[in-house]
N, C-alpha and C positions, 0 to 999 in steps of 0.2 A: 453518550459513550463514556465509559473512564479511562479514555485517552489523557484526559486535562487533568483528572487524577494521580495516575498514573507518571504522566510528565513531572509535575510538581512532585510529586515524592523524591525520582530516581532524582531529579532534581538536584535537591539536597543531599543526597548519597553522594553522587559523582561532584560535590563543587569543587572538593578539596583537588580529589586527583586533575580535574581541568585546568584549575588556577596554575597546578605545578608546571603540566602542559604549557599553556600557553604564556607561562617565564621562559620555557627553556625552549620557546620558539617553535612547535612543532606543527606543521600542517596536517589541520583538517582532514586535507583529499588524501594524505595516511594512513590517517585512523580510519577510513572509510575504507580503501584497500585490504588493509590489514585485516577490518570487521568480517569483510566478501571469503577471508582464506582464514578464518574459523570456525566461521558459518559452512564453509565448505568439509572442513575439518571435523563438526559436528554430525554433516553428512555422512559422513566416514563410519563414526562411529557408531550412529544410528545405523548403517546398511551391515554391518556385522551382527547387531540385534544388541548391542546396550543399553536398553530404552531406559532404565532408570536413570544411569548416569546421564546416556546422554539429554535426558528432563530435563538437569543440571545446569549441564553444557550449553543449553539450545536458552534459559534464563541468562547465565552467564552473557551470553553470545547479544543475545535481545538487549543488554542492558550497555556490552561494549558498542554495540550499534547507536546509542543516544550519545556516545562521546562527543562524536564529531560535529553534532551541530551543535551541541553545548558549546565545543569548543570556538568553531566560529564566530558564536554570538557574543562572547567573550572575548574573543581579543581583536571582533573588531575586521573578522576577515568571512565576511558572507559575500560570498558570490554567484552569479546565475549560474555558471557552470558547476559550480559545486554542490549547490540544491537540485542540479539536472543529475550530476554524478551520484548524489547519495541515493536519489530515486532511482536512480538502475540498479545500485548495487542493492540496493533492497529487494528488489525483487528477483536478482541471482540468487540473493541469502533463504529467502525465505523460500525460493524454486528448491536450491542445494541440500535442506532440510526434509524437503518432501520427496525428492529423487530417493534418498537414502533409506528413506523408511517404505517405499517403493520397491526396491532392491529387496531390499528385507523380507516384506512380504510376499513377495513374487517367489524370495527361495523358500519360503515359510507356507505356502500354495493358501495363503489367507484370504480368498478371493474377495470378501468381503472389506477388508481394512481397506485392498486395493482400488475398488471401484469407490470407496467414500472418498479415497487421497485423491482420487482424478476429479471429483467433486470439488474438492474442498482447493485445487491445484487453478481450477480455472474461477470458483468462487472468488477467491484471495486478489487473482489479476484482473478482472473484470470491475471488483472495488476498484483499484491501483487506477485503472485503466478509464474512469468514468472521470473520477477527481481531477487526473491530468486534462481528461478535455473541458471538461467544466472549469477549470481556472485557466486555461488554454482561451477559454470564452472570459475570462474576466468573474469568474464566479467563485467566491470562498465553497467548499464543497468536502467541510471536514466533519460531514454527520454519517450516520448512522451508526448500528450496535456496535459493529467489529471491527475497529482499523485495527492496522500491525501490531500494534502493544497487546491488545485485547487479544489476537490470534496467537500470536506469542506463549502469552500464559496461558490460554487455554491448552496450548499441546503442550506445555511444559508438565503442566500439572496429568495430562491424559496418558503422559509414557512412565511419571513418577509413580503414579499409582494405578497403572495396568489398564488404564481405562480407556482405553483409544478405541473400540468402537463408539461407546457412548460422546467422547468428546470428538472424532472426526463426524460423526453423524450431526451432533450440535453445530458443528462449523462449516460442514455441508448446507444446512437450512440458515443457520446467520452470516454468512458472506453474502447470499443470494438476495437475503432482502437486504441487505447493506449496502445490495447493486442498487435496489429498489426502488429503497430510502433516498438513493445520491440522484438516483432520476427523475424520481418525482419534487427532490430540493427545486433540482433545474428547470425543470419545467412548470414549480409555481414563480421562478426566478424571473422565469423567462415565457413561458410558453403560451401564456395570457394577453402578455403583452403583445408578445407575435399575432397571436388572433385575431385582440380588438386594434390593431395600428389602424387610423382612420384612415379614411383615404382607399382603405382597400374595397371597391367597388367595380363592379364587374360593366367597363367599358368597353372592350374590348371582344365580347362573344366569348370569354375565355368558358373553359367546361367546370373554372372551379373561381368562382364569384373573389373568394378570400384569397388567393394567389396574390401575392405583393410582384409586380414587373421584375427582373432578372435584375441583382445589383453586378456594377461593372465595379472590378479590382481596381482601384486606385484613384476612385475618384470620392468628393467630398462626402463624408458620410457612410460610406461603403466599407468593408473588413476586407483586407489583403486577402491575396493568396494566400491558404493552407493546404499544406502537405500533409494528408493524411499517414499516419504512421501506426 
């Protein structure tokens, strides 16, 4: 990915304005707020059909988006709810973006832009949505082609220069296998191990020889309850 790219650049862009940030005290869970009602705000102005500017607006937007955990890691104030917080609104922002250009195309009878955005709308959350449970499991799970920065610039650049079938068609086909990518991580992570665990032999008459016995919540060795969400 040029996520890690990407990161280290804007990086160094944003250190100045964070350091000022985080002298004159400002929370984080603000800038994250704040980000969720530009990103909305971009939405706006993409669903009126300003697709160049709002190209612009939606880099802008993408890049006030990395404030907040800049900022955290700086001064010192990372929290679980705050990393739960910025993953939701991330995914309002980047829903809020595609709603708009949604609107757009629908009064614009684009049939075609529209059925890619519905693509590229469940692509995006299904990456999102893999990562959460995969580190849900204990598992780093920040591969594949296209996380958010990478999705980012590509529609930035696809409304700057008119090109939004070719770029939602690309981000149609690279979120999907970025679902892919993230499942197949996990299940060399994991999915092996689950196979070969010794022990699993078929005492039992069971109809499926490699079945492991039912683990019971709360006892030594076992994983808690989870609430599927």
């Amino acid at each position: 990915m040029l996520t890690e790219l990407l990161k280290e650049r804007t990086n160094k862009v944003l250190e100045v304005p964070v350091r000022h940030m985080a002298r004159r005290g400002i929370s984080p869970n603000v800038l994250t707020i704040t980000g969720l009602i530009l990103n909305a705000f971009v939405g706006l102005v993409l669903a009126v059909g300003l697709e160049f500017w709002g190209g612009f607006l939606v880099i802008f937007a993408g890049l006030f988006d990395m404030l907040d955990g800049a900022l955290a890691r700086l001064a010192g104030r990372t929290t679980r709810f705050g990393a739960l917080l910025d993953s939701v609104v991330d995914r309002f922002s980047e829903a809020a973006i595609l709603v708009g250009l949604v609107w757009f195309y629908l009064a614009s009878q684009r049939i075609a832009e529209i059925l890619l955005l519905f693509a590229v709308l469940l692509g995006s959350l299904m990456v999102s949505y893999v990562r959460a449970r995969a580190e849900g499991l204990g598992i780093d799970c920040e591969v594949g082609l296209v996380a958010r920065p990478e999705r980012v610039l590509l529609l930035a650049l696809g409304l700057i220069f008119s090109q939004m079938v070719i770029v939602l068609a690309l981000l149609a086909i690279l979120t999907h296998i970025t679902v892919i990518q993230r499942v197949w991580h996990v299940w060399r992570r994991t999915g092996r191990q689950d196979l070969q665990k010794p022990g699993d032999t078929n005492t039992g008459g069971s109809d499926h020889p490699s079945d492991p016995p039912p683990a019971v919540p709360g006892q030594k060795g076992n994983p808690p309850l989870r609430r599927m969400v």
